[in-house]
C-alpha positions in Angstrom: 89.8 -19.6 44.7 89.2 -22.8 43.3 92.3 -25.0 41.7 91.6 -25.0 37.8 92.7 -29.1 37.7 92.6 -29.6 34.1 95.7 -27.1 33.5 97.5 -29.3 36.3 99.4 -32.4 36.0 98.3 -35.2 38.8 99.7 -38.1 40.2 96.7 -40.6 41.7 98.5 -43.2 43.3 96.2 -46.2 43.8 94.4 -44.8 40.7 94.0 -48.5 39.3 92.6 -50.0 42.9 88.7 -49.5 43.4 88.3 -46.1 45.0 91.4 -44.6 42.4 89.4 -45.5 39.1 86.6 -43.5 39.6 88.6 -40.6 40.5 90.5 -40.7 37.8 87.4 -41.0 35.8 86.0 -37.6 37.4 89.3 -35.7 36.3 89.4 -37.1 32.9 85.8 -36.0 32.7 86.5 -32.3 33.8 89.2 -32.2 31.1 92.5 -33.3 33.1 94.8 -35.0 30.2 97.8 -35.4 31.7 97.2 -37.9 34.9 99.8 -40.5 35.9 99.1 -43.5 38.2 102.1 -45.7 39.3 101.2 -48.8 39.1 102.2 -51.8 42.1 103.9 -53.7 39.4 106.4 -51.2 38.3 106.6 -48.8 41.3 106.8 -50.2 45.2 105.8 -46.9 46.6 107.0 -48.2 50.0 110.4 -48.1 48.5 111.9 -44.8 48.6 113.8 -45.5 45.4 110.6 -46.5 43.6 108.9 -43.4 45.1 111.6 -41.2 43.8 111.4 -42.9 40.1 107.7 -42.2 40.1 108.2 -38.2 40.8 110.7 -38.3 38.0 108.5 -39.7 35.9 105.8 -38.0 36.3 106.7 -34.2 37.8 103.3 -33.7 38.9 101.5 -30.1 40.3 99.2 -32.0 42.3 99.4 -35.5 44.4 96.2 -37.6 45.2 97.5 -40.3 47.6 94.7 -42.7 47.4 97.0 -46.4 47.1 96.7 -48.2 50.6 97.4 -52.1 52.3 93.3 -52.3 53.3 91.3 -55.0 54.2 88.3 -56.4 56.7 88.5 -57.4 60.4 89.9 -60.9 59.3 92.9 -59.2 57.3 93.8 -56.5 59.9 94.1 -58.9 62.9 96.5 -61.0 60.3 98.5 -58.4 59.0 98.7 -55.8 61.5 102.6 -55.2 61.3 102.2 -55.0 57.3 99.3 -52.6 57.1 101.4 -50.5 59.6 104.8 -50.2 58.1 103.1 -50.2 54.4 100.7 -47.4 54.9 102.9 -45.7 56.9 106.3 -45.9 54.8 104.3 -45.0 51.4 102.6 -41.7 53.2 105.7 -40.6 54.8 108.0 -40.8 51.5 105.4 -39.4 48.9 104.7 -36.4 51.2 108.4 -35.6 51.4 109.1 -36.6 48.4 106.9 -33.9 47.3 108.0 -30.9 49.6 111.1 -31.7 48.3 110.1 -31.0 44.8 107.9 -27.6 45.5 104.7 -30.0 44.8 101.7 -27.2 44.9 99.2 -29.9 46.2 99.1 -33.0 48.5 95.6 -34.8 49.1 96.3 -37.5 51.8 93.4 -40.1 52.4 93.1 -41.1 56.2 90.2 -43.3 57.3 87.8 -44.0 59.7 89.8 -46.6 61.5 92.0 -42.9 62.6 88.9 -42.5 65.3 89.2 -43.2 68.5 87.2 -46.7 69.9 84.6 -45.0 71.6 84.2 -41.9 70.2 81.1 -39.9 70.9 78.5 -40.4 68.0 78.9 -38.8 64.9 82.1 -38.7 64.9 83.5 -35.0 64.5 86.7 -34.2 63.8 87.5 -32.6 67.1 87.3 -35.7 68.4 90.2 -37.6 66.8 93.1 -37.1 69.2 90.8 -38.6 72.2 91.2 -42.2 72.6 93.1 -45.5 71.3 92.1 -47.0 67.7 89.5 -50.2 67.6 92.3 -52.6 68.5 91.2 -55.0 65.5 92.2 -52.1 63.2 94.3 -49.5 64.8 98.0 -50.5 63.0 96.3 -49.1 60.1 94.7 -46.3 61.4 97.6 -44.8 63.1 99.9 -45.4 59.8 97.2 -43.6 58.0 96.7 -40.9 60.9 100.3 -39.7 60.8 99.4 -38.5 57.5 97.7 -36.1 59.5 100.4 -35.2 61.7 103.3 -35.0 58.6 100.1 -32.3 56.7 99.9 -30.4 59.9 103.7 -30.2 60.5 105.0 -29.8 56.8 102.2 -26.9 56.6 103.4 -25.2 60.3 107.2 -25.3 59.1 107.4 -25.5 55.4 104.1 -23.7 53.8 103.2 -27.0 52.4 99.7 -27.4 51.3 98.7 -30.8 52.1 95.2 -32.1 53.1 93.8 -34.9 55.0 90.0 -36.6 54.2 88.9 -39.2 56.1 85.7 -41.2 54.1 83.7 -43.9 55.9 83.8 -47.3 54.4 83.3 -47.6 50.5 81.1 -49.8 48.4 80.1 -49.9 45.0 81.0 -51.7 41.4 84.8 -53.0 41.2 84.8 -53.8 45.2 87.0 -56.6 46.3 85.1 -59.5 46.7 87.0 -62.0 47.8 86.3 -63.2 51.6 90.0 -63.1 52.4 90.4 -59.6 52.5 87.4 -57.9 51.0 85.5 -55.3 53.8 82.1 -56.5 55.2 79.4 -55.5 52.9 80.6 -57.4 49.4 81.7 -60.4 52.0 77.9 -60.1 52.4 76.9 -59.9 48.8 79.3 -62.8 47.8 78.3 -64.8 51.1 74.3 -64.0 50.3 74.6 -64.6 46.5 76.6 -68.2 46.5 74.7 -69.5 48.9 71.5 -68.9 46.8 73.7 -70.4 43.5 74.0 -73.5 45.2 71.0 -73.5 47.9 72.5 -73.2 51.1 70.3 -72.8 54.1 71.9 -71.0 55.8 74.6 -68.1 56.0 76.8 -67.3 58.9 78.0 -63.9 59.8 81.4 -62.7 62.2 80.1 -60.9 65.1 76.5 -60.4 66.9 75.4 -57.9 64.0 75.1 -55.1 66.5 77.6 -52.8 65.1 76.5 -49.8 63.2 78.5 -48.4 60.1 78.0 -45.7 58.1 78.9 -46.8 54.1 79.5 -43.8 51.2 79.0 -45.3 47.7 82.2 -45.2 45.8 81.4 -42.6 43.1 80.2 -40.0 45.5 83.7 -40.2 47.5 85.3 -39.7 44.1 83.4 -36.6 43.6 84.1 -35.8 47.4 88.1 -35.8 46.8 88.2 -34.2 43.8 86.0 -31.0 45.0 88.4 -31.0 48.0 91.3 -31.3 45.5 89.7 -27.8 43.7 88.7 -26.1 46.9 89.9 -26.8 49.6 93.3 -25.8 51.3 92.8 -26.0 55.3 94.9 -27.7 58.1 91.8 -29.1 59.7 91.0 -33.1 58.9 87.6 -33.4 56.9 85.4 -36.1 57.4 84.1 -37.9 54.0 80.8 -39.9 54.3 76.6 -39.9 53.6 75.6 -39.6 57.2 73.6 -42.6 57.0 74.3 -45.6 59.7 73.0 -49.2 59.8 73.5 -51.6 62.0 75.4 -54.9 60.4 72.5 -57.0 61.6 70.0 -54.6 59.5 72.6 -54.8 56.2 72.8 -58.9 56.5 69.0 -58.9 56.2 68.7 -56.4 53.3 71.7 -58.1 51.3 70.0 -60.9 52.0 66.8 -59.8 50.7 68.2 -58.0 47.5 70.1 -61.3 46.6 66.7 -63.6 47.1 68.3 -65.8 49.5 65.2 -67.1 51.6 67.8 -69.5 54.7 68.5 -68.2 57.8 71.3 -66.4 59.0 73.5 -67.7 62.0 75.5 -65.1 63.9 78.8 -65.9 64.9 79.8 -64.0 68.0 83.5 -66.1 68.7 84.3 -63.8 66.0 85.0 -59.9 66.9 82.2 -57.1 66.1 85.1 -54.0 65.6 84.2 -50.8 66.4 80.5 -51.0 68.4 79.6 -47.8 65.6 80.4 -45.8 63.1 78.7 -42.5 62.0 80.2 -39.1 61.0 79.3 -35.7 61.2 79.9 -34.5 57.9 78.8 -31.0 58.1 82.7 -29.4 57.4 82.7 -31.0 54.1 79.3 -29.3 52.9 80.6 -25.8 54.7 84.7 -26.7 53.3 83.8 -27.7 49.5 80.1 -28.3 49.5 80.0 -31.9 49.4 76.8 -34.2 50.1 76.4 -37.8 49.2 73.6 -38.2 46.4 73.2 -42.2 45.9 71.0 -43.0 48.3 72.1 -46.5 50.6 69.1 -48.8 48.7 70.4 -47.6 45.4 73.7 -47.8 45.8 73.6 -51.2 47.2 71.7 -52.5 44.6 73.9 -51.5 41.6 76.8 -53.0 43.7 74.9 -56.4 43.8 74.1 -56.2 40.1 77.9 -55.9 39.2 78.8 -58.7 41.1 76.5 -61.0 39.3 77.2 -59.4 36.2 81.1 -60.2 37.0 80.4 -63.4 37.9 78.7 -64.4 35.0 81.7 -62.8 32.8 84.4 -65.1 35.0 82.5 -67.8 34.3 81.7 -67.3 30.5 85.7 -67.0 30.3 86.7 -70.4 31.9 83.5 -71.9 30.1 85.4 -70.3 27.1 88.9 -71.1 27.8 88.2 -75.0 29.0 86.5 -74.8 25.2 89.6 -73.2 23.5 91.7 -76.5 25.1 
């Protein structure tokens, strides 16, 4: 039977970061008043003490593990030893931290970095355990993959009822733009849309733009977790995406078309592709807790593109505002 959330209390951690938001929006909209998110600034949850003061604080029924060190190719080959321990530490403590305290549910989000290099296309869960991680990416995907292991364990020995989704890569409004550590598709929007600002001719791109990926828009992932948080109880991992796979050569050109940017674009293969493709079967989540993706890729993309313009022109109206004020 399906989990009646808005008697429960929750705990979203990463509910302030991009993918948290909207799921916190979805259980405030299906009557959940009493939500807590931890926020970075007052709880490090890869500090066990800060973990344990976020539990006290907030004695919740249910636990949506969302929060998460992420970033592009750029910042995992950087990072690697940071996006490990982080992810790792964080998922580790909040899942025993809440066995510990007779927590009813635990919703652990994994990722598609957890598949193996080359695994056969779409990716089905059956397939997780047989290969090594893209190398660019796989400290992170094996922090967040023992999340699976701890679910599987805890459930075998303790009775714990914990879950594990896996969602392709995100996009929508409220995405992290900046090129540092932002994922490839708003690198392309922000890439695309400054050099048409200031009339570049060009815009180069990491890689040779054959890779494929497969992108869910953000609000249909929140709507994915939460259904999962109401129905669904299994050991099995659960793949979270649209089924819908372009090749980063084919996005580049659309972005590029959606922004007006009329230059060419110069492909730099020095720089690594990742994983040659990405493409889930996501047939368990329809049969598990009837989940499809509704925004359809076009759509999607283009309400992304205009919330980046319409954030850009609020950044700027402040420091036109503040230079003013001084």
């Amino acid at each position: 039977m399906a989990i009646d959330l808005s008697k429960k209390k929750i705990m979203v951690t990463g509910g302030g970061g991009f993918l948290g938001s909207y799921v916190v929006d979805k259980l405030k909209a299906m009557g959940v008043n009493d939500i807590f998110v931890p926020r970075k600034k007052d709880y490090d949850l890869v500090d066990l003490s800060d973990v344990r003061k976020a539990y006290n604080d907030s004695n919740p029924d249910i636990v949506l593990h969302l929060a998460a060190v992420v970033g592009g190719i750029g910042a995992n080959k950087e990072f690697p030893g940071r996006f490990y321990y982080d992810n790792l530490m964080m998922g580790a403590q909040l899942m025993e931290e809440a066995r510990l305290r007779g927590v009813e549910k635990f919703v652990a989000l994994g990722t598609i970095c957890c598949y193996p290099k080359f695994a056969p296309v779409p990716f089905r869960e059956d397939d997780l355990w047989n290969g090594y991680p893209e190398e660019t990416n796989a400290p992170y995907g094996l922090a967040k993959k023992m999340l699976l292991v701890q679910s599987q364990a805890y459930r075998q020995q303790y009775d714990f009822n914990s879950i594990f989704l896996m969602p392709v890569n995100l996009y929508g409004p409220k995405d992290n733009f900046d090129l540092q550590s932002s994922h490839v598709m708003p690198a392309l929007i922000r890439k695309f849309s400054e050099a048409v600002d200031k009339g570049f001719p060009m815009v180069t791109v990491w890689g040779t733009g054959n890779p494929t990926r497969e992108f869910l828009y953000v609000e249909d992932c929140a709507q994915a977790i939460v259904s999962a948080t109401e129905k669904y109880d299994g050991q099995e991992p659960v793949n979270i995406g649209s089924g819908y796979e372009i090749s980063i050569k084919d996005l580049a050109e659309l972005i590029a078309e959606l922004t007006g940017f009329k230059g060419s674009i110069v492909w730099d293969d020095s720089k690594p592709d990742g994983q040659p493709r990405r493409k889930l079967d996501v047939s368990l989540a329809k049969k598990y807790f009837d989940f499809e993706a509704l925004t359809s890729f076009k759509e999607g993309l283009k309400r992304t593109i205009e919330w980046y313009y319409k954030s850009k022109y609020r950044q700027s109206k402040n420091v036109r505002e503040l230079h003013r004020a001084n």
